[in-house]
Structures are given as structure tokens and as C-alpha cells.
TORSEZA-160897 format. One line per field, with one value per atom (N, C-alpha, C): residue number from 0; atom name; x, y, z. Coordinates in steps of 0.001 Angstrom, whole numbers, m for minus. Layout:
N
i <- [NUM; ...]
at <- [CA; ...]
u <- [X; ...]
v <- [Y; ...]
w <- [Z; ...]
This chain:
195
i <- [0; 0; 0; 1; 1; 1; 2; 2; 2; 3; 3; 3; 4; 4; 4; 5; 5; 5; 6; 6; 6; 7; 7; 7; 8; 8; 8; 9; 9; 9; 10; 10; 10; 11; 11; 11; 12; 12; 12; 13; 13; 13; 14; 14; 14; 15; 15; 15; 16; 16; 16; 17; 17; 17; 18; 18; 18; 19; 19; 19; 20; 20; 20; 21; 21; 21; 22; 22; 22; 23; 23; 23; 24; 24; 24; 25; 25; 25; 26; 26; 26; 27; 27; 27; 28; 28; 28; 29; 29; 29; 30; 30; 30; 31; 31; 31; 32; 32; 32; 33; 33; 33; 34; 34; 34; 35; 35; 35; 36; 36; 36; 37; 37; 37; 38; 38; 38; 39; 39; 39; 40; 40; 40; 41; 41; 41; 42; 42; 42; 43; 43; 43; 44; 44; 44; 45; 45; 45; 46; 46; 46; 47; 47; 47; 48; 48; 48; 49; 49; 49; 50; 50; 50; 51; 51; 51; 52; 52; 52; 53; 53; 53; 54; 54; 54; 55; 55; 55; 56; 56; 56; 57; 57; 57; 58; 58; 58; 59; 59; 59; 60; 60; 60; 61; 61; 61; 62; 62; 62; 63; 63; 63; 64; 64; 64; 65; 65; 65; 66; 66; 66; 67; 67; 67; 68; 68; 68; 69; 69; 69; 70; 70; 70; 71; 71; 71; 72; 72; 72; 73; 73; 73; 74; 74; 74; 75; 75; 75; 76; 76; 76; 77; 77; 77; 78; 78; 78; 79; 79; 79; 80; 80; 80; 81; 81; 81; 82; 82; 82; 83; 83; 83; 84; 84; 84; 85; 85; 85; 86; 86; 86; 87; 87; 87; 88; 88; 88; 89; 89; 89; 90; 90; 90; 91; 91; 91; 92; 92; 92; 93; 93; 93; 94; 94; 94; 95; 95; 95; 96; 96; 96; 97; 97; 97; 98; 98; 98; 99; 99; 99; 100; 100; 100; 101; 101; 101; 102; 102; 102; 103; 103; 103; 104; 104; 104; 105; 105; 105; 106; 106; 106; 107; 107; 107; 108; 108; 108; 109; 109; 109; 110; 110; 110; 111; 111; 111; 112; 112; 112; 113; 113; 113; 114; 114; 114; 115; 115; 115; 116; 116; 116; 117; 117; 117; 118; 118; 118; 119; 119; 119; 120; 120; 120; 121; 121; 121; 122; 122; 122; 123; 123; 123; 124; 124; 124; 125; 125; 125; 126; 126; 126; 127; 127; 127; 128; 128; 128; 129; 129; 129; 130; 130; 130; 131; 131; 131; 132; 132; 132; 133; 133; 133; 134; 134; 134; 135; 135; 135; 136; 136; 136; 137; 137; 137; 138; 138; 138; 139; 139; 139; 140; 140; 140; 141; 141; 141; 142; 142; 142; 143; 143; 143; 144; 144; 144; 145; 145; 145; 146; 146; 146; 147; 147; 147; 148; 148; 148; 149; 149; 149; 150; 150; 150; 151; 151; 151; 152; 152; 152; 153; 153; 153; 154; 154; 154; 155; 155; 155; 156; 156; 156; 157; 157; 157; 158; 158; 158; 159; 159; 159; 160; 160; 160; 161; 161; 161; 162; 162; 162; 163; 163; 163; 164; 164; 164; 165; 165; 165; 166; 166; 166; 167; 167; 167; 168; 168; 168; 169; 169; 169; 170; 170; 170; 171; 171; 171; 172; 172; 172; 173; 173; 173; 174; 174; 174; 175; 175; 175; 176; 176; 176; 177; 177; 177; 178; 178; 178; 179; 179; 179; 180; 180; 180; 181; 181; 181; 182; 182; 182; 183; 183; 183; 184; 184; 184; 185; 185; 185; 186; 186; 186; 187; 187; 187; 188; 188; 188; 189; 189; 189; 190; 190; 190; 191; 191; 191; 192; 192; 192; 193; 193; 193; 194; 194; 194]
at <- [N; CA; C; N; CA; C; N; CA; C; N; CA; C; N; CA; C; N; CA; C; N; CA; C; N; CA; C; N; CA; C; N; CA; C; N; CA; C; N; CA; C; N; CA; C; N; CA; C; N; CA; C; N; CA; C; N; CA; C; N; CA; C; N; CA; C; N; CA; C; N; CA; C; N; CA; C; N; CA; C; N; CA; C; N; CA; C; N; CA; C; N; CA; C; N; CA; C; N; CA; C; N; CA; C; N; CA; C; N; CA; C; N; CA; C; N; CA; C; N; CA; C; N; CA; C; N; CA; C; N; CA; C; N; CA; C; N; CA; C; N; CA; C; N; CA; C; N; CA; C; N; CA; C; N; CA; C; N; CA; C; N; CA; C; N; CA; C; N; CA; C; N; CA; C; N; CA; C; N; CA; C; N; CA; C; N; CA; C; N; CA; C; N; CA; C; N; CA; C; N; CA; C; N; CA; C; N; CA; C; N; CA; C; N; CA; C; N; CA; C; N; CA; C; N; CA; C; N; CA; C; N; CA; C; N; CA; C; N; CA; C; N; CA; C; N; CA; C; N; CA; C; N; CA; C; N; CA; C; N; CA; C; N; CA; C; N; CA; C; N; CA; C; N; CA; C; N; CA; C; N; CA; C; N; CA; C; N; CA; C; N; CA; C; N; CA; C; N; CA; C; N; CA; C; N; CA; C; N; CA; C; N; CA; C; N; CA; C; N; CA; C; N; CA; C; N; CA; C; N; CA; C; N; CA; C; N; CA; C; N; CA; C; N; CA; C; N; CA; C; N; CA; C; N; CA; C; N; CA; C; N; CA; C; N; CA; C; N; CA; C; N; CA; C; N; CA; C; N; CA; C; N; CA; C; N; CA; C; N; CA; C; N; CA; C; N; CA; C; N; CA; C; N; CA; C; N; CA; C; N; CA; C; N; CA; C; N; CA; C; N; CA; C; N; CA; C; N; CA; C; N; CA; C; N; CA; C; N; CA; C; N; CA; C; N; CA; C; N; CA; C; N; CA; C; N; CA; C; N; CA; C; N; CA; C; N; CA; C; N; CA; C; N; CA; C; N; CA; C; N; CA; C; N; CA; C; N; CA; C; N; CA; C; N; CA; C; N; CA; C; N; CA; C; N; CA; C; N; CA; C; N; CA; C; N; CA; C; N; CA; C; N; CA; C; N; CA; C; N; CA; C; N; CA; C; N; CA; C; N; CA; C; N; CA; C; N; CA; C; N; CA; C; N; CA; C; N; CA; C; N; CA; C; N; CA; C; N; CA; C; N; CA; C; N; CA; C; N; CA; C; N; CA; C; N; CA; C; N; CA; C; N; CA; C; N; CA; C; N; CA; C; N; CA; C; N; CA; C; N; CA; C; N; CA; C; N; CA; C; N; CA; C; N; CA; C; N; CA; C; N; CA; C; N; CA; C; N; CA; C; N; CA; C; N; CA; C; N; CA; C; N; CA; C; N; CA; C; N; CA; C; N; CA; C; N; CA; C; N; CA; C; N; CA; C; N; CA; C; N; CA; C]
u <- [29695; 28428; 27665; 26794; 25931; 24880; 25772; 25713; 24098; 22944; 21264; 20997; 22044; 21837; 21944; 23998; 24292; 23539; 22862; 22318; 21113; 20583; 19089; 19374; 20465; 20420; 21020; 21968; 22489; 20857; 20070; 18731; 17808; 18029; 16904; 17583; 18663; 19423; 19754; 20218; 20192; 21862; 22769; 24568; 24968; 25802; 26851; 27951; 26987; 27632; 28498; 29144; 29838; 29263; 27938; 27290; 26465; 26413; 25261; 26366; 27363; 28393; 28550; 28880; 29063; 27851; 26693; 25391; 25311; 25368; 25749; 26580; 27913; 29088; 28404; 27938; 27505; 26221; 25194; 24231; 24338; 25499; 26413; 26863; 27523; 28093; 27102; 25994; 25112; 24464; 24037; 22825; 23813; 25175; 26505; 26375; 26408; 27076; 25643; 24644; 23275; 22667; 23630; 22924; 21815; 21247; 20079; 20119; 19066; 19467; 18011; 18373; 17592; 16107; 15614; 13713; 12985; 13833; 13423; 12175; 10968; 10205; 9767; 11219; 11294; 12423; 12910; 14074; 13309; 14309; 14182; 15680; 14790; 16622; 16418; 17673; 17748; 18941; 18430; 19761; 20075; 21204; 21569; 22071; 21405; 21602; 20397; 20268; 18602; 19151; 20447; 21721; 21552; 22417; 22511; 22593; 22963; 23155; 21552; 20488; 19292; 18484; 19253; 18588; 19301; 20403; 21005; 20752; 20613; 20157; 18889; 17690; 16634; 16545; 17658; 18190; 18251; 19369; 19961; 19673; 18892; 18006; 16534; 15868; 14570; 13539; 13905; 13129; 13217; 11768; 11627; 10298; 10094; 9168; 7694; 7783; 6436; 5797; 6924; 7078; 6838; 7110; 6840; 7687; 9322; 10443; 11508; 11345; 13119; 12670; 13903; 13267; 14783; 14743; 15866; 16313; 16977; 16735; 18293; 17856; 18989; 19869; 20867; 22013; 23465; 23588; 24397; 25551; 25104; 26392; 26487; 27707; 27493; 27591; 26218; 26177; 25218; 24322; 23195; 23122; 21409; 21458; 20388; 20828; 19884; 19612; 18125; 17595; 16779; 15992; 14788; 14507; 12739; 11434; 11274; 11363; 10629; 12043; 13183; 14188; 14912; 14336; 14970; 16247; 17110; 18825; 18908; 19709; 20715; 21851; 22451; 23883; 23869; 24467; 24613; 26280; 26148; 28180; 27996; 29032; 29399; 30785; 31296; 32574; 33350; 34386; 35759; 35937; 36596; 37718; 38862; 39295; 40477; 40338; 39186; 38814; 38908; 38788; 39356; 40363; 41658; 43155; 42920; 42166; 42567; 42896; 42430; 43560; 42944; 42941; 42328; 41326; 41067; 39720; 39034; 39327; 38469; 37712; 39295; 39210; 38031; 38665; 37509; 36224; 35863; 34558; 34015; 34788; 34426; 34066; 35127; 34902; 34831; 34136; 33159; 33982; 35584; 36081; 35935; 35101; 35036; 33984; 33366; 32594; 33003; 33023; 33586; 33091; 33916; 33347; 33186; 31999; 31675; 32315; 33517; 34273; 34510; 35100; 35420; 34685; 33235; 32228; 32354; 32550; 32460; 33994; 35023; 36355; 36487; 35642; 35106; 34448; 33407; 32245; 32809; 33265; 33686; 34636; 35709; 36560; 35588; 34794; 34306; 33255; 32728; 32168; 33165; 34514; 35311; 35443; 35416; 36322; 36329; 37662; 37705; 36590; 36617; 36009; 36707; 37809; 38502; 38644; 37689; 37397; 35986; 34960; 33602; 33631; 33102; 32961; 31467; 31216; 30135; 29868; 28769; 28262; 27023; 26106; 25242; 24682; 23665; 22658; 21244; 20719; 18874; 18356; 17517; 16434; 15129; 15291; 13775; 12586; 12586; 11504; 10983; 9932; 8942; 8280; 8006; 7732; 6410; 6580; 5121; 4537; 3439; 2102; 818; 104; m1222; m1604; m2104; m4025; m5271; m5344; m6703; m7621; m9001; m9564; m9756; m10191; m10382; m11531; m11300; m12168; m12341; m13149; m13155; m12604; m11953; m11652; m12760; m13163; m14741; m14648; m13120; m13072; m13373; m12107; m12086; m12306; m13270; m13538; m12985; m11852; m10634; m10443; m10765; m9903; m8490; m8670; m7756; m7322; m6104; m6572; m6315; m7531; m7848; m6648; m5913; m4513; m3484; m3493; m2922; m3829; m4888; m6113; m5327; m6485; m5614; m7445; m8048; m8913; m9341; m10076; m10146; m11783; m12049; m13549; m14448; m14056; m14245; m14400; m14127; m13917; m12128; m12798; m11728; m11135; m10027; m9742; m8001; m7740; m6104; m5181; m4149; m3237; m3320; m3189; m3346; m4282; m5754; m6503; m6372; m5963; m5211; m3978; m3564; m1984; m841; m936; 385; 815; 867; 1417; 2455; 2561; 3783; 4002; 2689; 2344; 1447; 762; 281; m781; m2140; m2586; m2533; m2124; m2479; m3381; m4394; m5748; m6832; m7882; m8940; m9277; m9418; m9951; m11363; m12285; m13685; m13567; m15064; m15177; m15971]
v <- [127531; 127605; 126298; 126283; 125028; 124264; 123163; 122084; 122487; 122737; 121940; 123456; 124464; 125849; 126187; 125440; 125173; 124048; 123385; 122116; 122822; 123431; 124067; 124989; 126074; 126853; 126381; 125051; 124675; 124042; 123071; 122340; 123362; 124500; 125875; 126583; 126492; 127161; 126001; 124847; 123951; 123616; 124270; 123455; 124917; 124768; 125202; 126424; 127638; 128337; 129549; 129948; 130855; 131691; 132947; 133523; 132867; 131345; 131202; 130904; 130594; 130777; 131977; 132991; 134184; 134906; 134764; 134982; 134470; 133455; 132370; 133065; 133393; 134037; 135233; 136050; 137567; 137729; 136688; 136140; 136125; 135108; 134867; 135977; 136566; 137706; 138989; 139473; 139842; 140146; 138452; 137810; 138132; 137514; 137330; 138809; 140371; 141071; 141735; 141611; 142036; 141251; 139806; 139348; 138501; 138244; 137715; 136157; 135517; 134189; 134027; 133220; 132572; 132862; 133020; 132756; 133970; 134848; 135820; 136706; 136769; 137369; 138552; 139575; 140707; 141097; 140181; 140283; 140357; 141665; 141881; 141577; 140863; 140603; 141688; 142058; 142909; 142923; 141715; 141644; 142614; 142899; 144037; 143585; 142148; 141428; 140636; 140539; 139706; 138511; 138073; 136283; 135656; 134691; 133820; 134550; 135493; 135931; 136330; 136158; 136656; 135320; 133986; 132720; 132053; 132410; 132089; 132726; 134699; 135105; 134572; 133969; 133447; 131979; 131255; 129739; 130191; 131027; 131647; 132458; 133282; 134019; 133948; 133101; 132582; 133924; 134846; 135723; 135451; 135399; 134854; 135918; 135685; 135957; 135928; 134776; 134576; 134951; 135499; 136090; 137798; 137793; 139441; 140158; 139547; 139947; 140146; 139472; 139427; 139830; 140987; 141611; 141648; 142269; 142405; 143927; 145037; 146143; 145733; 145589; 145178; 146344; 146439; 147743; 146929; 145739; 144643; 144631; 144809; 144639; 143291; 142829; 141639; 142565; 142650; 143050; 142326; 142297; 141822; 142669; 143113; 143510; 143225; 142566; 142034; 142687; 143193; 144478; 143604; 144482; 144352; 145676; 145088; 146010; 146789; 146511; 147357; 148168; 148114; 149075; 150184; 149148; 149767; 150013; 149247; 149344; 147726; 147957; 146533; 146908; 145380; 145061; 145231; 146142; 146140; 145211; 144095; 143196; 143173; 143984; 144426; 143520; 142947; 142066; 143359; 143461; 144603; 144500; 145153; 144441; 144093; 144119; 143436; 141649; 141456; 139754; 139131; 140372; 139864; 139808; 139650; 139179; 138267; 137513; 136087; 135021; 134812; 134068; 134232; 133601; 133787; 133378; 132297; 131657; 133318; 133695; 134442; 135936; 135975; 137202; 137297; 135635; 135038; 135342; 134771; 134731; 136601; 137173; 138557; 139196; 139131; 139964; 139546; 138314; 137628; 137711; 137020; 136831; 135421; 134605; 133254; 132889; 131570; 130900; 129763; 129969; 128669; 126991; 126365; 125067; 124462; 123307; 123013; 122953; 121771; 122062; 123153; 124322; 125544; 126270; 126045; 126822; 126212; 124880; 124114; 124187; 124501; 124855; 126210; 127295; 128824; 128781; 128142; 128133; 127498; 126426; 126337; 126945; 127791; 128832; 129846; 130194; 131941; 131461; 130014; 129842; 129996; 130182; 130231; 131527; 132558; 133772; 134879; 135136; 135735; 137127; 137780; 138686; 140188; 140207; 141695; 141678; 140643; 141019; 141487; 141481; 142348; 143509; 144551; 146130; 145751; 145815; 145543; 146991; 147592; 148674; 148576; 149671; 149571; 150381; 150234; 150900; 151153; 152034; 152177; 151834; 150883; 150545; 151550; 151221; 152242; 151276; 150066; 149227; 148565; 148292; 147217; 145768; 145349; 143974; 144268; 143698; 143836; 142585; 143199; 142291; 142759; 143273; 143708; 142868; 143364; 142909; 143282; 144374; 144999; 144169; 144571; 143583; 143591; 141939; 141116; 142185; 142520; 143122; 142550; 142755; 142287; 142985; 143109; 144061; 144081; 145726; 146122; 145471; 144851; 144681; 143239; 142427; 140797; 140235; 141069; 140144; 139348; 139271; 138606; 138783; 138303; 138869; 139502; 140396; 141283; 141762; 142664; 143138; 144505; 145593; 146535; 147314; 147061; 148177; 148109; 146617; 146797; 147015; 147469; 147794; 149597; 149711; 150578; 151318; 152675; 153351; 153939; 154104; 155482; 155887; 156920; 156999; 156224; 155994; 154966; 153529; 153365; 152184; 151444; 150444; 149276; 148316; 148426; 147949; 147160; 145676; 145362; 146232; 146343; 146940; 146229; 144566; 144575; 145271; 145485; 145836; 147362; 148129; 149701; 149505; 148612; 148176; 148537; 147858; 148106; 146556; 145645; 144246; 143982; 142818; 142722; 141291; 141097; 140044; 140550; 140092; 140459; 139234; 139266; 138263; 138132; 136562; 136449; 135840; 135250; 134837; 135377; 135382; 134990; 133477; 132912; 131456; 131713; 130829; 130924; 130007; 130620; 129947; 128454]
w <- [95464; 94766; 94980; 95429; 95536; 94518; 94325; 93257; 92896; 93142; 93070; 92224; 92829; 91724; 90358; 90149; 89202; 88059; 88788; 87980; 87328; 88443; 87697; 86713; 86592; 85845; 84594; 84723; 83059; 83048; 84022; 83094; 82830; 83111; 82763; 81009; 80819; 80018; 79299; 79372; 78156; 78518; 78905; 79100; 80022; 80575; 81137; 79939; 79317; 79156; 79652; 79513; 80577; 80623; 80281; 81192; 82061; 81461; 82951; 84020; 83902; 85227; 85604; 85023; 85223; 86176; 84997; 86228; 87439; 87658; 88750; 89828; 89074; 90275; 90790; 89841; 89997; 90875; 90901; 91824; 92923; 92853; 94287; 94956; 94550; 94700; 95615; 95003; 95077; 96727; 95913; 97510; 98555; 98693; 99931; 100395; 99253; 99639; 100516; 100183; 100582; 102240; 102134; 103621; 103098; 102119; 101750; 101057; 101199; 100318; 99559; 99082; 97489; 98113; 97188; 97358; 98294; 98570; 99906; 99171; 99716; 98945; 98544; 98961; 98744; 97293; 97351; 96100; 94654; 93806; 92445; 92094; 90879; 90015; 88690; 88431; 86939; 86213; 84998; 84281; 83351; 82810; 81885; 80778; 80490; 79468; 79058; 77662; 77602; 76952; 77399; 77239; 78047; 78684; 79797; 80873; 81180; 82558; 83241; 82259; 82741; 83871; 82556; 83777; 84471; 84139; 85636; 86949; 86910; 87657; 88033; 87481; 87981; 88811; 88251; 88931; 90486; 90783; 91321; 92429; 92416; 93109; 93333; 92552; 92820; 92187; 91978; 90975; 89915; 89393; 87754; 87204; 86017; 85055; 85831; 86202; 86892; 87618; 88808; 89885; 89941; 88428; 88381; 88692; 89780; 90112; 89612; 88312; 87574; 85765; 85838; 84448; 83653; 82497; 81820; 81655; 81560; 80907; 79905; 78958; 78184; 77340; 78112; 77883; 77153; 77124; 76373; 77409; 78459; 79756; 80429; 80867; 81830; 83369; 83351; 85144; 85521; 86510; 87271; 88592; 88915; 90104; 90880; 92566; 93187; 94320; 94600; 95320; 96444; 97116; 98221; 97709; 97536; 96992; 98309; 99452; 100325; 100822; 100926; 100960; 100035; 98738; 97278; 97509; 98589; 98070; 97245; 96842; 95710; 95826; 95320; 94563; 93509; 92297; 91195; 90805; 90654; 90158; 88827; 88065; 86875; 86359; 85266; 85105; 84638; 85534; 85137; 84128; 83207; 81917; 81833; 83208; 83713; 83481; 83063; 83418; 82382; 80995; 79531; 79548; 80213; 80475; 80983; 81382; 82521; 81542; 80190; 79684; 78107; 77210; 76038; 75483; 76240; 76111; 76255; 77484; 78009; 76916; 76361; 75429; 74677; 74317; 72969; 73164; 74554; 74658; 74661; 76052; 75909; 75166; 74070; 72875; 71738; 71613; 70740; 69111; 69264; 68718; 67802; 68519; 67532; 68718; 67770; 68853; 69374; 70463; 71612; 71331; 71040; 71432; 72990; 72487; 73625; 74862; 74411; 75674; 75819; 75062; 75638; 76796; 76541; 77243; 78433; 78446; 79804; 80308; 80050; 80553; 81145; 80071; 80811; 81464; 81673; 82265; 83763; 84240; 85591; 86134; 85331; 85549; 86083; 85246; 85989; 86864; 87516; 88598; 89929; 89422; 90812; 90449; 90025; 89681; 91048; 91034; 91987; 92261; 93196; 93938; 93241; 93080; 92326; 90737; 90539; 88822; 88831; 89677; 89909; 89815; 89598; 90322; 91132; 92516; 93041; 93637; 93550; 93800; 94656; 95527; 96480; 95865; 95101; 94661; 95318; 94425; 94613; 93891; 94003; 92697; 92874; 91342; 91309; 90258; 90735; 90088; 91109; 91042; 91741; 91500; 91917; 91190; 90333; 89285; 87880; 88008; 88808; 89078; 88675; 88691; 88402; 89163; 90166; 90853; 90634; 89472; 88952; 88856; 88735; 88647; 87009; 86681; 85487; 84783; 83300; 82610; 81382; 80521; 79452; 78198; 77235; 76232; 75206; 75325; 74247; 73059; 72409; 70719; 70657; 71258; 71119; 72253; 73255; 73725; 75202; 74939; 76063; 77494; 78748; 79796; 79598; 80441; 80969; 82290; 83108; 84214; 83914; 84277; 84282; 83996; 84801; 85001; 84177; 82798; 81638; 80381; 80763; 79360; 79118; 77827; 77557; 77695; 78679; 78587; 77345; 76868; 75964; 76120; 76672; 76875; 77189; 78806; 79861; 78966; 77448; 77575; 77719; 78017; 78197; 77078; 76564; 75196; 76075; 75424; 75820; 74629; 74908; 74285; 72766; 72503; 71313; 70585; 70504; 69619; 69771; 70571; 70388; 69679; 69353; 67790; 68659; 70137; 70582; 70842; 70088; 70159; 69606; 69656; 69193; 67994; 68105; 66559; 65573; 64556; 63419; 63244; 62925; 62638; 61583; 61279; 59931; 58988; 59981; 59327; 60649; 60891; 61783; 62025; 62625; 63037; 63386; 63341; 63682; 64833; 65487; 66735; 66438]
């Protein structure tokens, strides 16, 4: 695993917990089994966790948030899967449950029997950066996502006002409204501010 990866994803994530190793291995894993390396500008990442394994996969593979490439669908699994948009095949690497035997730390952590101290995380955590290859289930999948970008063009929303791009407004009798002021947000105001 190459040191400048690992570094970014504990300074992206805050320490060296064992999903961000795990993500890390499963990354690895991934890109190796696909032929592909970091930053390729066809790659989607998709974690199956909305934990550490989501930014490590982004350290890791160079798909991020920003990018419009790396998403979560959060099913509470430790898997990760790393695709090409214009082929739509991927790696889906899933952790066996054979890997909750590798010793007790491990259990612990798996099955969220207590919470790890620090050192612990950092004793798990460089353990499952080596972990072998037959504790994965690695699978060849199809993706069926694309990268979430919008290029619409910039509109204004009829209520508040705001840029937008066209293709996340929400229509209603050719007007143009963003999803918040149709009450599909996900905050609440709780005062108005004046201009």
C-alpha cells in the first residue's frame, strides 16, 4: 500500500481507524483486480457504508464528492465498489465473516462488542492494511450509476430567488422552483435574516 495514500486518508479521516484500513485494502483490492489506478477519470466509487470505509475509498481511488464520482448507498456492509462509467463493469470486495476469527481484537471491532482504544484501532488498523486476499469475496459486477453532475443550465428559483441548475429544480407549470422551497430539504428555517 503506498505510504502518500495511507497518510491522506488517516489526514482526511482524522487517525488510522480500521475501516479506513479496511477501505484502503478493499480499494486496493479493487483498482489491482480491474487493471486501473488512482485518479482515472472514468472511475466510480460506491461505498456500502456511510463510516470510514467511504473516505478511505475516496483517499484511495481519487473519486470524491466533488467529483460527482463517489457516493454512499448505505446498506451497513463493509464492501466497496470500484467501476468505469463508460463500461459499467466493477469490483464489488465485500469482508467474508471468516475475518471475524482472525483474532479478537477483530471480533470486537466486527461486531461492535466494545469500543476499541486507540492503540487498538492502530494495532487493527495496520493488521487489516496487510490482510490477506481470501478474507475478501471480490465479485465482477455491473454498475448501474453514473457520475452526478448536472450541466443544466443556471436558473433562478421563482420563490427565493437562488441559483440553481435546471436539471435539479423541481418544474411545476413551466415554473422553476429548487427542491427546498417545494419542502423537499433537509433543514428547517428558523428565523428569516434580512438583506
Amino acid at each position: 500500500m503506498d505510504e502518500k495514500i495511507i497518510k491522506l486518508a488517516i489526514d482526511l479521516h482524522g487517525h488510522l481507524a480500521p475501516g479506513i484500513a479496511l477501505g484502503l485494502r478493499m480499494s486496493e483490492l479493487s483498482l489491482s483486480h480491474m487493471g486501473i489506478s488512482k485518479g482515472n477519470k472514468y472511475l466510480i466509487g460506491i461505498s456500502e457504508t456511510a463510516r470510514c470505509l467511504a473516505d478511505a475509498m475516496q483517499a484511495a481511488t481519487g473519486c470524491t464528492l466533488g467529483h460527482g464520482n463517489a457516493f454512499v448507498e448505505n446498506y451497513g456492509k463493509l464492501a466497496i465498489t470500484i467501476g468505469d462509467i463508460k463500461t459499467k463493469k466493477g469490483v464489488r470486495v465485500a469482508l467474508k465473516d471468516e475475518a471475524n476469527n482472525l483474532s479478537p481484537l477483530m471480533n470486537k471491532w466486527m461486531m461492535r462488542l466494545g469500543k476499541l482504544t486507540h492503540e487498538e484501532e492502530n494495532e487493527l488498523g495496520n493488521q487489516l492494511l496487510k490482510l490477506e486476499d481470501k478474507y475478501f469475496l471480490i465479485q465482477n459486477v455491473e454498475i448501474n450509476r453514473n457520475q452526478d453532475f448536472d450541466n443544466s443550465k443556471i436558473v433562478r428559483c421563482q420563490k427565493c430567488n437562488e441559483s440553481i441548475p435546471r436539471g435539479l429544480g423541481v418544474i411545476k407549470e413551466d415554473i422553476t422552483y429548487c427542491k427546498a422551497c417545494k419542502g423537499e430539504t433537509y433543514y428547517a428555517l428558523l428565523e428569516t435574516q434580512k438583506a
